[in-house]
MARVO-443157 format. One line per 3 residues: their letters; for each residue x, y, z of N, C-alpha, C. Coordinates in pm, 1 decimal. Example, Ala and Ser with C-alpha at 12.3 -4.5 7.8 and 13.67 -1.06 7.14 Angstrom:
REM residues 2
AS) 1319.0,-569.0,780.0,1230.0,-450.0,780.0,1320.0,-330.0,780.0  1285.0,-225.0,708.0,1367.0,-106.0,714.0,1290.0,3.0,787.0
This chain:
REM residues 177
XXX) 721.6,723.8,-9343.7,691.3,863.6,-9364.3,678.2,929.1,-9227.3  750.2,1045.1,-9217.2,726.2,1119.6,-9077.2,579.5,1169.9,-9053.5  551.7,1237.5,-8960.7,445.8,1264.8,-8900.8,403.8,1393.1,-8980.1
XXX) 495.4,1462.0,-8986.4,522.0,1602.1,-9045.2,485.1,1612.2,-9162.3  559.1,1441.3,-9246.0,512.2,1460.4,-9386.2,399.2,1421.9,-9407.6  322.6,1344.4,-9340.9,191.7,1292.9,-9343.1,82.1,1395.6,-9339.0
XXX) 134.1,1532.9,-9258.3,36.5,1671.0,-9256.9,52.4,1706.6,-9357.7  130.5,1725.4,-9448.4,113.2,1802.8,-9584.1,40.6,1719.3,-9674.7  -45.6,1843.8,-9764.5,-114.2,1770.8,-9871.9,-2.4,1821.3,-9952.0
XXX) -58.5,1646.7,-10049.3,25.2,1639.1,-10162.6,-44.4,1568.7,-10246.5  -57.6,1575.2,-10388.5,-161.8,1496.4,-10438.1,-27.5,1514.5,-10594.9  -26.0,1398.9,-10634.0,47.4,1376.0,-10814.7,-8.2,1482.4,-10886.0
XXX) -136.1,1517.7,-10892.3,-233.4,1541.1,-10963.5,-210.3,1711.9,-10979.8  -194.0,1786.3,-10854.6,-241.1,1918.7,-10810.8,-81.7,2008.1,-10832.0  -180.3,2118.6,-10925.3,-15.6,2187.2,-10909.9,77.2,2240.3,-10796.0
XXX) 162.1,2251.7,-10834.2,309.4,2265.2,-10730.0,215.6,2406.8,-10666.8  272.2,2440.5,-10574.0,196.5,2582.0,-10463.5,339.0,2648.0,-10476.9  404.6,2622.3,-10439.1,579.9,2662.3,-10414.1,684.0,2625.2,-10478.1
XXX) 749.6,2718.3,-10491.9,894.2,2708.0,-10569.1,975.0,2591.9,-10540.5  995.8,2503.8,-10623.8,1097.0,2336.7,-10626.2,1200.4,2453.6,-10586.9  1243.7,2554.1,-10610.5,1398.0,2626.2,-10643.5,1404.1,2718.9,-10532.5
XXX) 1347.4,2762.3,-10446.7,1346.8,2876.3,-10364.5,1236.2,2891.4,-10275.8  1146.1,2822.1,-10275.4,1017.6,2829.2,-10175.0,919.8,2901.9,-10162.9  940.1,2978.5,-10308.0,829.3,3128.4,-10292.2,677.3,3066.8,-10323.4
XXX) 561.3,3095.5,-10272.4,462.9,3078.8,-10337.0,435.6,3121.0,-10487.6  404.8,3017.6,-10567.0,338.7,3037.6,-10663.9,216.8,3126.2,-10731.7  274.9,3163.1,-10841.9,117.4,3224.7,-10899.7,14.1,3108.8,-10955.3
XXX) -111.0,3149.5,-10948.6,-210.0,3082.5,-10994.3,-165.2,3019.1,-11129.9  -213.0,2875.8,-11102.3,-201.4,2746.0,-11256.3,-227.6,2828.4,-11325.1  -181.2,2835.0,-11422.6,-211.1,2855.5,-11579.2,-317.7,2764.2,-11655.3
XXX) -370.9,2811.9,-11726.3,-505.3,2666.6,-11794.3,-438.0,2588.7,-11885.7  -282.1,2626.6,-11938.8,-252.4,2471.1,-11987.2,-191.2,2408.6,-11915.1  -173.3,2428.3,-11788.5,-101.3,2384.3,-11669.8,29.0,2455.4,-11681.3
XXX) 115.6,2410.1,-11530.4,213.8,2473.6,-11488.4,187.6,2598.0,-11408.9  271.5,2616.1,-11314.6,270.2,2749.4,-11222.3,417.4,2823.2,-11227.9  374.6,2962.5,-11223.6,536.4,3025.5,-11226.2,577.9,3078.6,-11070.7
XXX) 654.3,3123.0,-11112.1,741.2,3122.1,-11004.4,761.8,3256.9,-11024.1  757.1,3380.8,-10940.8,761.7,3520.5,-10926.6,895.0,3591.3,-10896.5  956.5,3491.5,-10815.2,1096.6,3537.8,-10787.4,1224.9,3479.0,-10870.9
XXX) 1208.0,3354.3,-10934.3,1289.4,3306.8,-10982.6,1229.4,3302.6,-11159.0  1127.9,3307.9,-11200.3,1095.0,3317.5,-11311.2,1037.6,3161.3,-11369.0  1097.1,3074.5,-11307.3,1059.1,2982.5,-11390.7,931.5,2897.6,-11370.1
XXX) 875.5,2794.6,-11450.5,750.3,2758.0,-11446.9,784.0,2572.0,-11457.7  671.9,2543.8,-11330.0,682.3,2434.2,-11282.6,525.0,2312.4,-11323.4  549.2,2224.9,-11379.5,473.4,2138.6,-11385.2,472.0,2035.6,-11326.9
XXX) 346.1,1980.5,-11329.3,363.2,1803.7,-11325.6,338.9,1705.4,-11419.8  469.2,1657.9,-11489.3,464.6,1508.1,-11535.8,463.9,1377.8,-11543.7  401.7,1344.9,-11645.3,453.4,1188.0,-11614.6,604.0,1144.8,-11612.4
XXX) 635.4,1077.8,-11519.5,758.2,1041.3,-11483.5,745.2,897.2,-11609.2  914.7,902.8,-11698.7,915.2,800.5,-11766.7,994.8,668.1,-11714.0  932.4,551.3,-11773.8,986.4,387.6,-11743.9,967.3,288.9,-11871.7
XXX) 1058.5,224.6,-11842.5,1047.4,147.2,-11929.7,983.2,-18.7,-11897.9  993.4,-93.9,-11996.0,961.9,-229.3,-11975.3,967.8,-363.1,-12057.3  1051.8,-425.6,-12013.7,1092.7,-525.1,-12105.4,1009.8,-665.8,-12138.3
XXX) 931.2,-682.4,-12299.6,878.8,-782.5,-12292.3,1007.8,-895.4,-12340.2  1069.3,-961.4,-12279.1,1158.7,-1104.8,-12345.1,1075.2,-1217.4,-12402.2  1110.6,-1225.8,-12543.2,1034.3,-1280.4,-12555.3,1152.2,-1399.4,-12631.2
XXX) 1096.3,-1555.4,-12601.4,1205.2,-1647.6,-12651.0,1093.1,-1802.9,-12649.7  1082.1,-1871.3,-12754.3,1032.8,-1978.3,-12793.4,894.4,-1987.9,-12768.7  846.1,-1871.2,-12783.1,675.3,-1844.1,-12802.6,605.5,-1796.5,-12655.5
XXX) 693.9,-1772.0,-12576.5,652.2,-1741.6,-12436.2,712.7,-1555.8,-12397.1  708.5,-1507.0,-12313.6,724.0,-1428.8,-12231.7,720.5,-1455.7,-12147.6  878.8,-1371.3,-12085.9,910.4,-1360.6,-11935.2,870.5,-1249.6,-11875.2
XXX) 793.5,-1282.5,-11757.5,716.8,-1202.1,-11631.1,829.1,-1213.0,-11507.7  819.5,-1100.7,-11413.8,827.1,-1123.6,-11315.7,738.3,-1115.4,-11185.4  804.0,-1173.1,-11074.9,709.6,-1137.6,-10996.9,778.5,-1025.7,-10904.4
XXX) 746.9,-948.0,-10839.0,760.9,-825.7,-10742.4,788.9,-897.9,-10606.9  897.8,-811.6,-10592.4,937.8,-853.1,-10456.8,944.8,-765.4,-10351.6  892.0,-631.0,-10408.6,863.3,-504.4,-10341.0,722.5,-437.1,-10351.0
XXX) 719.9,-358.9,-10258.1,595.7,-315.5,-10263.9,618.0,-140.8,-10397.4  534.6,-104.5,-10457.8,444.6,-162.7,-10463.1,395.7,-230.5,-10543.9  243.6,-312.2,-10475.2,214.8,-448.8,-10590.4,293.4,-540.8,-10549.8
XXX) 368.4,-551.5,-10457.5,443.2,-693.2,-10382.4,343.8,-811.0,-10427.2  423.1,-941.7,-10474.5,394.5,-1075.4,-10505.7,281.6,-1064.5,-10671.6  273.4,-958.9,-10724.6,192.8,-935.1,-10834.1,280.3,-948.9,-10938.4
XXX) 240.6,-985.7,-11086.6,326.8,-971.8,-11190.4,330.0,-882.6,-11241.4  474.3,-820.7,-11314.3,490.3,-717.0,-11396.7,614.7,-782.0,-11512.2  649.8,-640.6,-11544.1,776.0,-667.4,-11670.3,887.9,-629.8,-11599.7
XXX) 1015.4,-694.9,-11664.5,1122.2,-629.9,-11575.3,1155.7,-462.2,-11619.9  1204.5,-405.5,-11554.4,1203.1,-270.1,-11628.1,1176.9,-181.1,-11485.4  1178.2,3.6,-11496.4,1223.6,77.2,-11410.2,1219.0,239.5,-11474.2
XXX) 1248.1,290.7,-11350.9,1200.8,437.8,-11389.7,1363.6,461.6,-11477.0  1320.4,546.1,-11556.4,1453.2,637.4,-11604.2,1547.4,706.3,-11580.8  1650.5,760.3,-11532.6,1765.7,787.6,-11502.1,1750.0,887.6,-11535.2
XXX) 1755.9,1008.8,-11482.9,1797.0,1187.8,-11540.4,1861.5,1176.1,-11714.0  1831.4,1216.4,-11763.5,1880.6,1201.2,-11917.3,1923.0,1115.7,-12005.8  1840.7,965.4,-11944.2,1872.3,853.5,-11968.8,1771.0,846.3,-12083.3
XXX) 1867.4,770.9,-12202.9,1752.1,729.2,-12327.1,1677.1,577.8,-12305.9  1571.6,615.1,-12329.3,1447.4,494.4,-12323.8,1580.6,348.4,-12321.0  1617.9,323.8,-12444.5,1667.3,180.8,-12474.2,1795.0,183.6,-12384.6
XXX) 1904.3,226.5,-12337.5,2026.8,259.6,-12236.9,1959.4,201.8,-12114.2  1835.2,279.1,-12075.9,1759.4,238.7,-11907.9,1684.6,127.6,-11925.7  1637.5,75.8,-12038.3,1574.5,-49.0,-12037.7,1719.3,-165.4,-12052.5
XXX) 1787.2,-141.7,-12134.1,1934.3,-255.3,-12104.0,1973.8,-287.3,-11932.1  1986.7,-116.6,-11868.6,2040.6,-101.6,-11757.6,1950.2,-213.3,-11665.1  1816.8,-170.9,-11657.1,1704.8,-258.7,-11565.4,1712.1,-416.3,-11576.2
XXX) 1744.8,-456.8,-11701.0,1695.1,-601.1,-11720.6,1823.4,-664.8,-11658.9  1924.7,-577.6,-11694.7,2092.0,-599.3,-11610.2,2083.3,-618.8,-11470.5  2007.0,-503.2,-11402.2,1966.8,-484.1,-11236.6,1882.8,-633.2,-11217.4
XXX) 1821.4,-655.9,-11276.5,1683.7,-706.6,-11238.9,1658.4,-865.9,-11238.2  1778.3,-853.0,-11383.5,1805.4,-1043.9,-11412.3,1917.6,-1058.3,-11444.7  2030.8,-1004.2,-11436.6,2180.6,-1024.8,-11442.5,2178.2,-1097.4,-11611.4
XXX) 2129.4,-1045.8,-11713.4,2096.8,-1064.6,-11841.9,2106.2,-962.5,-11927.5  2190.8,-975.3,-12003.8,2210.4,-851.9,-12159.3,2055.4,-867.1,-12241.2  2032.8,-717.4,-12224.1,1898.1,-728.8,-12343.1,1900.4,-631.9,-12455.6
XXX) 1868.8,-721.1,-12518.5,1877.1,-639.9,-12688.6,1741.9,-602.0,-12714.4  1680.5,-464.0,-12773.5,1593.6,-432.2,-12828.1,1561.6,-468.2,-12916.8  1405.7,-534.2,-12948.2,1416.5,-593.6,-13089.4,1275.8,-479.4,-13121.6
XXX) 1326.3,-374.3,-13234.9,1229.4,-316.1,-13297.0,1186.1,-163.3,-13209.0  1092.6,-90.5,-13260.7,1055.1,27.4,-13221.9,918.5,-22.0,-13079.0  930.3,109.7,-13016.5,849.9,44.8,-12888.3,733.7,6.1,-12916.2
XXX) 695.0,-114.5,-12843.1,596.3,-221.3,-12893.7,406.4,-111.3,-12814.1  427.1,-36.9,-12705.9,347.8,5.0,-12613.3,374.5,123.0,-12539.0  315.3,187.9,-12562.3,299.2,358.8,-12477.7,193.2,373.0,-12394.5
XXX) 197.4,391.6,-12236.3,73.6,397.3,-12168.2,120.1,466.3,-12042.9  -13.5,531.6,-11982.7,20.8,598.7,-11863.9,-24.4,508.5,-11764.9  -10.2,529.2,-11609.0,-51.6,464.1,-11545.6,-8.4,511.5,-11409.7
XXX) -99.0,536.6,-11274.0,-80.3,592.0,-11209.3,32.9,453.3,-11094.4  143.1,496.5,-11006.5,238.0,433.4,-10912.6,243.8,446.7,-10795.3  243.4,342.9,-10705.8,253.2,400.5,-10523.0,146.0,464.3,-10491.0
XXX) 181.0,458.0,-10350.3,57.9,503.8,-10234.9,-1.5,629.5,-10323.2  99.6,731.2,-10379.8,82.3,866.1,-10384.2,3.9,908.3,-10521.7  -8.1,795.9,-10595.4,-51.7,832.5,-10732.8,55.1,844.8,-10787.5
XXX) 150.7,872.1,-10796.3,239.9,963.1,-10907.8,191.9,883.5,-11051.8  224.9,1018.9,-11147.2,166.3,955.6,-11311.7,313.6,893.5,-11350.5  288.2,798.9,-11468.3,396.6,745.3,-11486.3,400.6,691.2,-11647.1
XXX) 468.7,722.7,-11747.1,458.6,722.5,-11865.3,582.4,575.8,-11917.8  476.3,495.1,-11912.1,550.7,342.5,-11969.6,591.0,324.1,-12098.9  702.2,285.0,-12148.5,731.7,264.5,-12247.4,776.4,102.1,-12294.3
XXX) 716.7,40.0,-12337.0,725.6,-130.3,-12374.8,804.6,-130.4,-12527.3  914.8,-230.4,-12459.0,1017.9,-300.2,-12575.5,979.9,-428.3,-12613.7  965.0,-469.1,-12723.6,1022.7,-617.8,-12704.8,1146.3,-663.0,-12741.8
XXX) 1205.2,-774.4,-12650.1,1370.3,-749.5,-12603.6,1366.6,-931.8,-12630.3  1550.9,-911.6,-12650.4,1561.6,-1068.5,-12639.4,1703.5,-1073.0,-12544.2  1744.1,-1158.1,-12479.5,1832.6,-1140.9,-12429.1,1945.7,-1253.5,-12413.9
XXX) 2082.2,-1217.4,-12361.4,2184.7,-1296.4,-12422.5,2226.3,-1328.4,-12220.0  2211.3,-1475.4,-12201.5,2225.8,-1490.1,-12079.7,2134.3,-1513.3,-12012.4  2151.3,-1655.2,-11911.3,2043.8,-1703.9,-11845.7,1950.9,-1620.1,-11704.0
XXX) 1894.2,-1561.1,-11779.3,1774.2,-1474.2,-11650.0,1754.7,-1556.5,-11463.5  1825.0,-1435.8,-11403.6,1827.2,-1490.0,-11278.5,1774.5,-1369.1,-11175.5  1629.4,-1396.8,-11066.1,1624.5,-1268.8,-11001.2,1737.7,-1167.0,-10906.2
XXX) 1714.4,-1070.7,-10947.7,1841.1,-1052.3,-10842.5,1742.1,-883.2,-10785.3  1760.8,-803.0,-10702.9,1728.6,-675.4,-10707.6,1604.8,-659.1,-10629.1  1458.1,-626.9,-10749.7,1332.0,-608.4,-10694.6,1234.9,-723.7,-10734.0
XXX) 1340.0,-823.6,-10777.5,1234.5,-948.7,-10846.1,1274.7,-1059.6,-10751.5  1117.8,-1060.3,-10695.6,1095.9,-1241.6,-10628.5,1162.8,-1351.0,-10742.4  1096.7,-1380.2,-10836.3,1132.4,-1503.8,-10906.0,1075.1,-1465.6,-11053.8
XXX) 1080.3,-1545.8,-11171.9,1076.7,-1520.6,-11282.4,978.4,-1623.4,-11330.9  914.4,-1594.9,-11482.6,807.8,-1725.0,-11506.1,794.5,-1671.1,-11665.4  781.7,-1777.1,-11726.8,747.3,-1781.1,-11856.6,616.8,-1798.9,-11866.9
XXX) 557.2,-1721.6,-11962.4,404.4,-1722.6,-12006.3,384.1,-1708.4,-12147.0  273.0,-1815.8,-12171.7,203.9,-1781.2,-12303.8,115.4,-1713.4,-12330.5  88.6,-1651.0,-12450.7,-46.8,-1591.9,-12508.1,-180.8,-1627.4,-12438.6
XXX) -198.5,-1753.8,-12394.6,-317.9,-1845.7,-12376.1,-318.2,-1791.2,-12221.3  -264.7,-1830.0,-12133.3,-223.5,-1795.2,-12020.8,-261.7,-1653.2,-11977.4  -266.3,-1543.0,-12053.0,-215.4,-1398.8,-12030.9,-362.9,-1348.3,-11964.8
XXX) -499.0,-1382.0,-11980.4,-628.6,-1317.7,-11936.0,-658.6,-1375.9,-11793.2  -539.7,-1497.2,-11743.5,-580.6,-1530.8,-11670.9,-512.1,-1486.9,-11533.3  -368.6,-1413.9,-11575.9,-260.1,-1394.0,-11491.4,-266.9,-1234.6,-11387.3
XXX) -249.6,-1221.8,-11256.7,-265.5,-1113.0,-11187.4,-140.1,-1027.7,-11173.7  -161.8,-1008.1,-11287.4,-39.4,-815.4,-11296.8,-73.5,-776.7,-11242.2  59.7,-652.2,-11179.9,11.1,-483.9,-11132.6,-89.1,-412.0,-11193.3
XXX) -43.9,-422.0,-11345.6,-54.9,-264.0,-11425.7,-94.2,-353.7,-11539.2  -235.3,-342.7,-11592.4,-276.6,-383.4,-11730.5,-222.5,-355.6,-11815.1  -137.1,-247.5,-11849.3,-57.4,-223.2,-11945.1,63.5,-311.0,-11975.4
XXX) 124.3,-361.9,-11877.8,193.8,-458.3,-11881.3,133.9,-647.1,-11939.3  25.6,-665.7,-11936.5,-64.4,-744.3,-11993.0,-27.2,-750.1,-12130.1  -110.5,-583.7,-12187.1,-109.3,-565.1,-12292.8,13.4,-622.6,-12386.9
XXX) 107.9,-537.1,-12335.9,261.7,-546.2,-12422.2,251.4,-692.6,-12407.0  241.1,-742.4,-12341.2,288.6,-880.8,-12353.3,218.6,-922.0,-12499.0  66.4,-975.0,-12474.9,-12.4,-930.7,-12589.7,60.6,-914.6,-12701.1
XXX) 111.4,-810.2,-12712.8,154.6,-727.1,-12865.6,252.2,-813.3,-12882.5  353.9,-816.6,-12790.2,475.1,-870.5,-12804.1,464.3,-1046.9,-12865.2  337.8,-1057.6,-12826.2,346.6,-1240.1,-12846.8,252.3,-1245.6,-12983.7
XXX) 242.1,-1105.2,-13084.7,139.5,-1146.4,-13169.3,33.4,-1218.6,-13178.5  -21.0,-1139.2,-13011.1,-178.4,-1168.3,-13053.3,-264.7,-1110.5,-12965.6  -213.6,-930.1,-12996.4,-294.5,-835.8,-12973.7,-374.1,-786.5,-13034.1
């Protein structure tokens, strides 16, 4: 991060001050949130940014990975990734597990887990969406994954995830949430 960007406040949390589209200062938040924009008209929020996350699940276990990036480097998570500009939930969860483990994944069922959870240095909010997936092809790291590991139900209270939510799904996913 430059020096420059390090002087500006910026917080996930706090509404936009200035126009994403033109730079004009903003009018005062609105109380259901969002700020407009005076010259261009339009009105700017902050959301949760969406991701997905794949629980694989195959002979009573779940596959974890481990992180090979920051952030949360060497911690476990699910394979899975932010969403693509107009990308549908199940399309970007196939795409990730493709990136991530050179493995076709099939959705099995409606999403298993919905949770927010704040990402990175900066906070940003981030709106998770959990599959449980099975997949066709031997799982290999490739991308943002150190290495891969199968886990059981029994196992799961004891293991150091990023993001508890990722716990959870597992949980659900292994019937016995």
């Amino acid at each position: 991060m430059t020096e420059a960007a390090q002087k500006v406040l910026f917080s996930a949390t706090q509404p936009y001050r200035f126009c994403p589209a033109d730079g004009t200062r903003l009018e005062e938040p609105r109380p259901g949130g969002g700020a407009r924009c005076p010259l261009c008209g339009r009105s700017w929020y902050r959301n949760s940014a969406p991701a997905v996350g794949a629980v694989i699940v195959q002979d009573g276990q779940a596959l974890v990975t481990v992180r090979a990036r920051e952030p949360e480097k060497g911690r476990l998570d699910l394979p899975g990734g932010f969403l693509e500009v107009g990308e549908r939930p199940v399309d970007g969860l196939v795409r990730e597990v493709r990136e991530e483990l050179g493995a076709e994944a099939e959705v099995v069922g409606p999403p298993i887990l919905l949770a927010t959870h704040t990402y990175g240095p900066d906070g940003a909010y981030v709106l998770a969406i959990g599959f449980k997936t099975s997949i066709r092809g031997e799982p290999s790291p490739t991308d943002d994954v150190a290495r891969i590991r199968w886990v059981s139900a029994e196992e799961l209270d004891n293991l150091d995830f990023a993001w508890e939510h990722d716990r959870e799904m597992v949980r659900e996913a292994l019937g016995s949430g």
